[in-house]
N, CA, C and O of each residue as an XYZ file, in Angstrom:
248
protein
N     126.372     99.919    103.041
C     127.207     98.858    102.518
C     126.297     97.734    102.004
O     125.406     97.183    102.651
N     126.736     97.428    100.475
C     125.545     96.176    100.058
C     126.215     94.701    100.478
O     127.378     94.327    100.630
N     124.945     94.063    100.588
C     125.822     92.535    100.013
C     126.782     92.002     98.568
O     126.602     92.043     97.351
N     127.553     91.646     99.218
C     127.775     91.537     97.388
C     127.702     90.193     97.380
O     127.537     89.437     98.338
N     127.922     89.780     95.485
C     127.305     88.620     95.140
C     128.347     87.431     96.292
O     127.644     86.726     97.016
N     129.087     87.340     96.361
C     130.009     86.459     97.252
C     129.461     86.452     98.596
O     129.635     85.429     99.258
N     129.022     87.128     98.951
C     128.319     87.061    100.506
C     126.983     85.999    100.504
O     126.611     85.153    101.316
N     126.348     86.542     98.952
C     124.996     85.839     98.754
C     125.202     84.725     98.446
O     124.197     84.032     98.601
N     126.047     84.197     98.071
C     126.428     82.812     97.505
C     126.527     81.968     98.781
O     125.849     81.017     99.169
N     127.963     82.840     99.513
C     128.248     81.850    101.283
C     126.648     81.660    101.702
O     126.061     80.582    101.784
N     126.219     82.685    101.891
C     124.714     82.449    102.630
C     123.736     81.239    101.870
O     123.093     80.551    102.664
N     123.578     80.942    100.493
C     122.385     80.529    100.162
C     123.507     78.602     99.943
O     123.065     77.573     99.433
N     124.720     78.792    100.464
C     125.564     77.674    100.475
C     125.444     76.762    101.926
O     125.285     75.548    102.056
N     125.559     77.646    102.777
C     125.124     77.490    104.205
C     123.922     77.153    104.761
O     123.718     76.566    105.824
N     122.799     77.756    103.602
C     121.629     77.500    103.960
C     121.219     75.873    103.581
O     120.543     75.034    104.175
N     121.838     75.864    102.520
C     121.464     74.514    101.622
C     122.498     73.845    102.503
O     121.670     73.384    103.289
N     123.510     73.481    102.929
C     124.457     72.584    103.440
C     123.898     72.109    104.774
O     123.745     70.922    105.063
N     123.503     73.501    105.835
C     122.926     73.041    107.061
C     122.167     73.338    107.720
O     122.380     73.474    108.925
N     120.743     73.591    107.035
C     119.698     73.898    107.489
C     118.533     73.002    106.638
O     118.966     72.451    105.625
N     117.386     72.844    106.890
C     116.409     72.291    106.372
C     114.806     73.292    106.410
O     114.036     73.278    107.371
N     114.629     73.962    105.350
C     113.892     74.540    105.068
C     111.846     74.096    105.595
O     111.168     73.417    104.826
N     111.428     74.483    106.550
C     109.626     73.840    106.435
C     108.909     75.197    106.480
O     109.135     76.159    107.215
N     107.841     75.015    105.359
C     107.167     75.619    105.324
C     105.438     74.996    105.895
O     105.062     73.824    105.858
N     104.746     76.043    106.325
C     103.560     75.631    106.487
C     102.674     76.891    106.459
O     103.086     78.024    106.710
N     101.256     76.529    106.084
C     100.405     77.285    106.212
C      99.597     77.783    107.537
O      99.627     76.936    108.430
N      99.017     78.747    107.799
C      98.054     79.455    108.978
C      96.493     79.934    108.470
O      96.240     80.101    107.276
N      95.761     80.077    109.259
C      94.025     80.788    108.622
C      94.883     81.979    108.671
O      95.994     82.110    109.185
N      94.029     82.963    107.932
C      94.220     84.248    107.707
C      94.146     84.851    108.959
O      93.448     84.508    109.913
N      95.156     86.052    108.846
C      95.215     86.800    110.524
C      95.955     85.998    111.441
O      96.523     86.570    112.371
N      96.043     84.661    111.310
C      96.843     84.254    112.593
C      98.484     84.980    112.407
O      98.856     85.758    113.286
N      99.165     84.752    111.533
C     100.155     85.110    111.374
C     100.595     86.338    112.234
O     101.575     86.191    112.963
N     100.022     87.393    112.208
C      99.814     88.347    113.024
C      99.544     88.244    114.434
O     100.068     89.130    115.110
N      98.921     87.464    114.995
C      98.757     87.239    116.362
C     100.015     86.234    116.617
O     100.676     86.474    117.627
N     100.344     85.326    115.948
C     101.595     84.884    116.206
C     103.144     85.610    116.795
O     103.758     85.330    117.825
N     103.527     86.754    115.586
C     104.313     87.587    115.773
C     103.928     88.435    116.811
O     104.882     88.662    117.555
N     103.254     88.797    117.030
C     102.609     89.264    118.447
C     103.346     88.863    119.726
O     104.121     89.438    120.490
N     102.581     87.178    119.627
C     102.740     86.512    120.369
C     104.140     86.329    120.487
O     104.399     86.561    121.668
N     104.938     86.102    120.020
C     106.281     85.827    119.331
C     107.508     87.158    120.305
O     108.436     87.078    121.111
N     106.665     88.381    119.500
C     107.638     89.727    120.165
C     107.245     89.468    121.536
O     108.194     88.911    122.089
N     106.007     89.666    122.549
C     105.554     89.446    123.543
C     106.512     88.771    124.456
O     106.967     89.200    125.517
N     106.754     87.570    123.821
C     107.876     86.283    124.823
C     109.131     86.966    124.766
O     109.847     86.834    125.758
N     109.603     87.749    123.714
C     111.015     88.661    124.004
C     111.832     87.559    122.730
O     113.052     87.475    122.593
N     110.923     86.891    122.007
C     111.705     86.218    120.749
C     112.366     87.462    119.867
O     111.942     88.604    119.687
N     113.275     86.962    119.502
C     113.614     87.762    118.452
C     112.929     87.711    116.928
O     113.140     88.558    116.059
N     111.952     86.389    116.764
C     111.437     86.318    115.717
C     110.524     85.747    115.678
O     110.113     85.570    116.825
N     109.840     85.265    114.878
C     108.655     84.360    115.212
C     109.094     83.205    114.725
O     108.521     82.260    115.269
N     110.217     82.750    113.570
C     110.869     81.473    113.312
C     111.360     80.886    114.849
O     111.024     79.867    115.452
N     112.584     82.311    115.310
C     113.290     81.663    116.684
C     112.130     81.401    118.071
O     112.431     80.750    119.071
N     110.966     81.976    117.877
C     109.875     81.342    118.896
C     109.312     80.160    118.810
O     109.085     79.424    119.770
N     108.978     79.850    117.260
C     108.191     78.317    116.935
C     109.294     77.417    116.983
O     108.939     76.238    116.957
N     110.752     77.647    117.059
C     111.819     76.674    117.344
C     111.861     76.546    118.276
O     111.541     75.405    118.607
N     112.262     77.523    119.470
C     112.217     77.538    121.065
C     111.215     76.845    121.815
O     111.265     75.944    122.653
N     110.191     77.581    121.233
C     108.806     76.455    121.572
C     109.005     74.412    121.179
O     108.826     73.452    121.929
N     109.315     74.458    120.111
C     109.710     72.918    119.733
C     110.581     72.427    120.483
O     110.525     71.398    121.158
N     111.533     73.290    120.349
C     113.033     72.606    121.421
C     112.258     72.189    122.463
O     111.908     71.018    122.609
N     111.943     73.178    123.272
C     111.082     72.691    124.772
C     110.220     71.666    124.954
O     110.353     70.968    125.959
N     109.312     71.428    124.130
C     108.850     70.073    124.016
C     109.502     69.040    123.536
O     108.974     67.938    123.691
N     110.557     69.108    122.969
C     111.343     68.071    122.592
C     111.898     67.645    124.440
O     111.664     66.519    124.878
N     112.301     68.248    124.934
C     113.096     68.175    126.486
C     111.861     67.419    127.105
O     111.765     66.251    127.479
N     111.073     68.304    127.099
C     109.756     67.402    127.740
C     109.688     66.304    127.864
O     109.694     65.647    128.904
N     109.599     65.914    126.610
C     109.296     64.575    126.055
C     110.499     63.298    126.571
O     110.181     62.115    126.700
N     111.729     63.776    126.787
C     112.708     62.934    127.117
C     112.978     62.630    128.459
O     113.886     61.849    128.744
C-alpha cells in the first residue's frame, strides 16, 4: 500500500505546524557509533535517543 499524495501533504503540514526542524553536524564515523549507541539503550532511533537524552537533562536542571 503506497502513500498517497494526501497523506504526504497531512504529514509535511504537521511537520511544519508542530515540530521544529535542527540539524547539526558530527566528525566522520561518529554517526555510526551514535546509532549504536542509540539501538544499545533500546531507543527506537537515534533522533528519539538525542531527545530522551535532552529531556533528562532538562529535569536535571530544574
Amino acid at each position: 500500500m503506497s502513500t498517497t499524495d494526501a497523506q504526504k501533504r497531512a504529514v509535511a503540514k504537521y511537520q511544519e505546524e508542530k515540530t521544529d526542524l535542527i540539524k547539526f553536524r558530527v566528525p566522520k564515523g561518529k554517526k555510526e557509533e551514535y546509532q549504536a549507541l542509540a539501538e544499545r539503550s533500546g531507543a527506537k532511533s537515534l533522533t528519539a535517543y538525542i531527545t530522551s537524552v535532552l529531556e533528562e537533562k532538562l529535569k536535571e536542571e530544574q
